[in-house]
N, C-alpha and C positions, 0 to 999 in steps of 0.2 A: 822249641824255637818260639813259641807263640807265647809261653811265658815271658820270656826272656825279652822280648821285644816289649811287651805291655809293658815291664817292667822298667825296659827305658825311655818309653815316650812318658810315664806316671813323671820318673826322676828328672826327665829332661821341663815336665810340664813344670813343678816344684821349685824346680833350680833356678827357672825364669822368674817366677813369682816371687822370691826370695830376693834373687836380685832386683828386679824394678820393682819392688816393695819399697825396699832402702832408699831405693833412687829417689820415688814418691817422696816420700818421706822428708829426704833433703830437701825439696823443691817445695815441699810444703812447709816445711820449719823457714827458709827464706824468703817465702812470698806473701804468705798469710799471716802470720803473726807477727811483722813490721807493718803494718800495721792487720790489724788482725781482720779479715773480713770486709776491707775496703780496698778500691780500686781508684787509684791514684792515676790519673790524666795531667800531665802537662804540657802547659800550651809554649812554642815556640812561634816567636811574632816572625823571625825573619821567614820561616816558611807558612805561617798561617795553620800549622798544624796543632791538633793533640796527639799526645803519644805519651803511648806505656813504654816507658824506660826499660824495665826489665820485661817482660812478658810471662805470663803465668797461666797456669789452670783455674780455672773454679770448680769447688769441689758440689759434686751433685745434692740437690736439694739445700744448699746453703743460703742465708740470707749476706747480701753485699751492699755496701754504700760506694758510690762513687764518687772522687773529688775530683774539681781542676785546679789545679795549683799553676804559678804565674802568670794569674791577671789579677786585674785590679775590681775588685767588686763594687766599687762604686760605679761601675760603668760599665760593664758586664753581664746582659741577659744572655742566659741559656736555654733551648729547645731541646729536651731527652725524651727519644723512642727506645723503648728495648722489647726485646722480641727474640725467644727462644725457636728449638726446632730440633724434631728430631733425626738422625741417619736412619731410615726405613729401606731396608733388601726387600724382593720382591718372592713371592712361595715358588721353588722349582714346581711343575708339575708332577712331580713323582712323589712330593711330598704330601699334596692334596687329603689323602686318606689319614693319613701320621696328625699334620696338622692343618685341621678344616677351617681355622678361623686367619689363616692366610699370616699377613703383618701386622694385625692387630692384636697380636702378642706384645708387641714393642708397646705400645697404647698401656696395655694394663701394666706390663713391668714400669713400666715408671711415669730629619736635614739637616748638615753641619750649619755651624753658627759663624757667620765670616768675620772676617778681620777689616772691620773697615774703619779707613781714615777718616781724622776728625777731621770738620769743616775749620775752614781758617778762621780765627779768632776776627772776632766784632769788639769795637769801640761802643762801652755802654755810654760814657758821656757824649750826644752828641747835641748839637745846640738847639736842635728842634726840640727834642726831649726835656721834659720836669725834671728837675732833680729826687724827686720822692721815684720817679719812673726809671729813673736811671741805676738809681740803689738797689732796686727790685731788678732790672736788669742785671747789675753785678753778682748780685747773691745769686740767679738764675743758671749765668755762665760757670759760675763755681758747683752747683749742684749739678748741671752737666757735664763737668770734669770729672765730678767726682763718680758720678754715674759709669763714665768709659773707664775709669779707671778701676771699677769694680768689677768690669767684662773681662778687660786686659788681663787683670790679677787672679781672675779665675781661670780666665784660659792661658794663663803661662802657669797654673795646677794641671791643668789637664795636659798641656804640650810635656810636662815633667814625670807625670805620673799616667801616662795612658796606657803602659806597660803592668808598671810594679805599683803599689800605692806608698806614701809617705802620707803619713797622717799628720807627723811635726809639721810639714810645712801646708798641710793644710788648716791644720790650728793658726799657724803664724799668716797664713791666708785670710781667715775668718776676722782673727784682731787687726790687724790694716784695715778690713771693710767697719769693721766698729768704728773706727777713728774716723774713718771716713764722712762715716754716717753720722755720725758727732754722738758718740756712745762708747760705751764700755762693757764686753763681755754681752752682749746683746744676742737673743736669742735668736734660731730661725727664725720664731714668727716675726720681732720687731726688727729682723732683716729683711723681712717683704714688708712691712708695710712702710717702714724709712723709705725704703726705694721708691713704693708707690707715691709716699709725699712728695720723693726730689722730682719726679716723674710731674707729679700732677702743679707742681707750682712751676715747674718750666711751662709747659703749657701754659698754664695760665698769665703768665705772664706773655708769654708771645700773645695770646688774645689781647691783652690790655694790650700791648704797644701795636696791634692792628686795631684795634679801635681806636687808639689815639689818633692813628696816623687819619684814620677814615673820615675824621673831625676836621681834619686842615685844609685849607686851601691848598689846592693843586701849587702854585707857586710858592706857598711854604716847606713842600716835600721837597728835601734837598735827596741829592744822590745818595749820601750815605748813612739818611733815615730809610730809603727803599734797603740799602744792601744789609743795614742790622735785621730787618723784617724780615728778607729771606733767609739768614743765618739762622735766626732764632726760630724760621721755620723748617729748616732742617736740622736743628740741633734736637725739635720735638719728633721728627719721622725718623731720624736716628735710634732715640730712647727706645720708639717704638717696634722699632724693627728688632730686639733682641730679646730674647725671650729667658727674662730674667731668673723666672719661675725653675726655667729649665737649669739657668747657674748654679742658683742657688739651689736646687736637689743636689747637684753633683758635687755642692763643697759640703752640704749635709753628710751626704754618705762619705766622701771623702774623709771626714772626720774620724769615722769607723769603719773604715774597710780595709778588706784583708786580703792576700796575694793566694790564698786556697777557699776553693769555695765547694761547698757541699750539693750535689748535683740530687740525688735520686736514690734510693732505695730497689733492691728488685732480689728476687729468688730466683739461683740457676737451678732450674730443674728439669732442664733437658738435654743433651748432648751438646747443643750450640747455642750461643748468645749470641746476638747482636745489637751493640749498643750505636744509634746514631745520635749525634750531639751535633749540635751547632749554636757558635756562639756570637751576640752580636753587639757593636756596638752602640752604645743608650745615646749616646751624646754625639756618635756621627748617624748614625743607622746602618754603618757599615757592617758587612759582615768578617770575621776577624776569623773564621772555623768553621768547615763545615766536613766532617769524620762521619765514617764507618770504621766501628773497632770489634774485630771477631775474635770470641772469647771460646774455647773448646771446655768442654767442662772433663772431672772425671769422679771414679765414685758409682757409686749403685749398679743394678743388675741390669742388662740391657739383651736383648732378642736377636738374633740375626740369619738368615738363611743364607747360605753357598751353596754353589757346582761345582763339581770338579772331577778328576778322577781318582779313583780307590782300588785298592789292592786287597785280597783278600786270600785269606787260606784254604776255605772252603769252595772243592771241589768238584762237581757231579761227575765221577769216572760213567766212562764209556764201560760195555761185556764185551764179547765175542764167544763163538763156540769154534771151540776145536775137537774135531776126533780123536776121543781118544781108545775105545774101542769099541765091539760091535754092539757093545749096551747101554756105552756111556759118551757123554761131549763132557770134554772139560773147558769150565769156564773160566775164560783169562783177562786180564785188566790189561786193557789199549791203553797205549803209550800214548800222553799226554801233557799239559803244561802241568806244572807242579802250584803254579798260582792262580787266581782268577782275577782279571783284568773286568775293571764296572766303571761307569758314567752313573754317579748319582746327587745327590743333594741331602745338605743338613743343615737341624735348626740348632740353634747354637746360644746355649743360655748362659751366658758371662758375667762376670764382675771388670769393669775398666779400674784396672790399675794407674793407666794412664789414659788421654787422649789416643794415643798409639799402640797401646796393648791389653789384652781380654784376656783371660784364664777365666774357663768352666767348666759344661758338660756339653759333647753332642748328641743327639741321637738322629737317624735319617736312615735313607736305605739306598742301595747301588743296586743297576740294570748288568746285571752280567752280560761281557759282548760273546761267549761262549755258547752260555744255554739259553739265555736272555730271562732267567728267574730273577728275582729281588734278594739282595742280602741284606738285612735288617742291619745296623750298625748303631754300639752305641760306645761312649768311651769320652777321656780326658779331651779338651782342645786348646789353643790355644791362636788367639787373632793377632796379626800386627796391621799397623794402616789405622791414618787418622779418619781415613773416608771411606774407601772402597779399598778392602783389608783382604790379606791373604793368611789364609787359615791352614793350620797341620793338627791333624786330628788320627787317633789309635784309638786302640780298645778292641771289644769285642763284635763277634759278626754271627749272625744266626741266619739259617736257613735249613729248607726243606730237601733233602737229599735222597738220593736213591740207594738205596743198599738191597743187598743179596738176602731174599727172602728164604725164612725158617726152612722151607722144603729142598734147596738146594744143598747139598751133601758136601761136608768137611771131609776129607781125607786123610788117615793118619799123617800122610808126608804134606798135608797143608792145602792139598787143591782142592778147589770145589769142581763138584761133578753135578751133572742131570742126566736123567733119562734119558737115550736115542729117540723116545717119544716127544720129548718135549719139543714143541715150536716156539719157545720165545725164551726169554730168559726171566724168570719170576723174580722180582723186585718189588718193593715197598717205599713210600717216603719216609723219612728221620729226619726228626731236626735236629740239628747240629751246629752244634759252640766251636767258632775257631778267633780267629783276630784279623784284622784289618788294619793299615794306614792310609793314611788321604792326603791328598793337596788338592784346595777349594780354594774359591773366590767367590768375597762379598763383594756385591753391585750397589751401592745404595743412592737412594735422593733424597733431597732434602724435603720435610713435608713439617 
């Protein structure tokens, strides 16, 4: 009987490992090798999320790269934490003696930019004004159009591409600001410092026609040399309110930016990962993501203790004496359970096939509820449970048993006999090979 059983928990342990080998296998050949060892994140704007599309394993101790794919890199700062962890059971008490170093078996196995209106256009010719001042006037109002309309045309790039990038139209972006600039193919650098000139000859020119004005008689300032004075001094607090520096980065990268971006580097080399990402926006300071993404790993050997109950062959029979004549008792075997029922615990050295299933070896021991001795157990197991796992575990079972010592007499027809003298029944301990099954439960936390 005890063969026959070990022999179908061995085939039964096998047959599982055989199947979710293959299964592994499939899941591995579709998740890792499109691409091979990277972990692909894509961002969805209508919900503000990343997300793994498919969902996968990572296999233990491997190196991984992470991407996010659909945004726009020219505008897209990312924050990555990662942070592993293992499933740690805690030692039954009964195992104390078995294993003294507890769970530390697990240990050695393994600000937006606004949209603002321009001010209403000003009369450069007016009759207070020189005509050398008025000229400088015109050319002024024209490099402050030109000026908004390089804000405009960057941020109707950014209103187009805040999502996905299109680099075409921020090339065709860049040559409109050339023309603008009154230039051709003009680098970043001579794209800030154009700006700076149209920038600083506006200015400068509102100072001259405040100086002008400062020179007149009061009764020469007609109303609509005061009202170009104010224009031309908000057309300067305009310029300056926009923070050019910051456009121009964003039509720079826009140039060259890509809809996947390359996050982080990391080795799973524990049970759990945990990747936190958050993504922000550069050019609003908005935040556009901010994820927790839990990665189970599988792969390598891992440690684990259960409780539960166990069943076991090995029996301590009870004697008795009976009379059997005036010289002799015969002794007889009391009726009892044919199994032994035990409460114990085992440590449990596996290989994860999956997140969800372990095949290895147990070894542990059960409290008999009969005699209340120990049954040593050791044998095939096999876990299911991504977290806190339930385990079926066979094999063999050892213990110290009582048998009918040498002095107690065989009888041709098979009884054993003692002395009329005797007062007890002579017995000795043996130990003894029989088998066992179990049903346990691993407890674990996260550490």
């Amino acid at each position: 009987m005890k063969y026959c059983l070990m022999i179908m928990v061995s085939s039964f342990c096998f047959s599982l490992y055989a199947q979710v080998k293959g299964t592994v296998k499939e899941v591995h050949e579709t998740s890792f090798e499109k691409p091979q060892h990277a972990i692909t994140l894509k961002y969805y704007s209508d919900k503000k999320a990343l997300v793994i599309d498919k969902p996968f394993w990572l296999k233990k101790n491997t190196e991984y790269t992470v991407f996010i794919e659909g945004v726009n890199s020219a505008i897209v700062k990312q924050q990555f934490h990662q942070k592993s962890f293992f499933w740690v059971s805690e030692r039954p008490k009964i195992l104390e003696t078995i294993f003294p170093m507890g769970s530390s078996y697990q240990y050695l196995i393994s600000k937006e930019v606004g949209d603002l209106s321009a001010p209403e256009s000003m009369n450069a010719e007016s009759t207070c004004v020189p005509k050398s001042l008025s000229s400088l006037i015109e050319e002024a109002i024209i490099k402050y159009q030109n000026l908004m309309d390089i804000k405009q045309g960057i941020l109707n790039l950014y209103e187009s591409t805040a999502i996905l990038p299109n680099m075409e139209m921020a090339v065709n972006t860049s040559d409109t600001i050339s023309i603008l600039l009154g230039g051709k193919d003009l680098s970043d650098d001579e794209f800030a410092m154009k700006i700076k000139e149209h920038h600083l000859f506006v200015k400068t020119v509102e100072e001259l026609y405040a100086a002008y004005l400062s020179q007149l008689k009061p009764d020469c300032v007609s109303k609509e040399c005061i009202r170009n004075a104010i224009l031309l001094r908000l057309y300067v607090e305009e310029i300056e309110g926009v923070n050019y520096a910051k456009l121009l980065a964003f039509l720079k990268a826009s140039k060259k930016a890509k809809e996947k971006i390359m996050v982080s580097s990391f080795k799973a080399d524990k049970d759990l990962v945990e990747l936190d990402v958050k993504l922000m926006n550069t050019f609003t300071g908005d935040t556009l993501a901010d994820n927790k993404i839990v990665l189970d790993t599988y792969g390598g050997w891992s440690f684990d203790f259960s409780t539960g109950f166990m069943m076991n062959s090995l029996i301590n029979k009870a004697y008795a004496l009976k009379s059997l004549d005036d010289a002799r008792y015969e002794v007889i075997e009391e009726d009892g359970s044919e199994m032994d029922f035990g409460f114990g615990g085992l440590g449990h050295l596996t290989y994860k096939y999956s997140p969800c299933f372990k095949v290895g070896i147990a070894t542990g021991a059960s409290l008999s509820l009969y005699d209340g001795n120990l049954r040593y157990l050791l044998g095939p197991t096999v876990l299911f449970g991504k977290r806190n796992k339930l385990s079926m575990t066979g094999g063999l079972s050892f213990a110290k048993l009582e048998q009918l010592s040498a002095s107690v007499t065989r009888e041709s027809d098979g009884t054993h006999t003692v002395p009329i003298t005797a007062e007890s029944i002579p017995t000795y301990h043996k130990l003894k090979t029989g088998w066992f099954v179990s049903v346990s439960y691993v407890i674990v936390s996260k550490k």
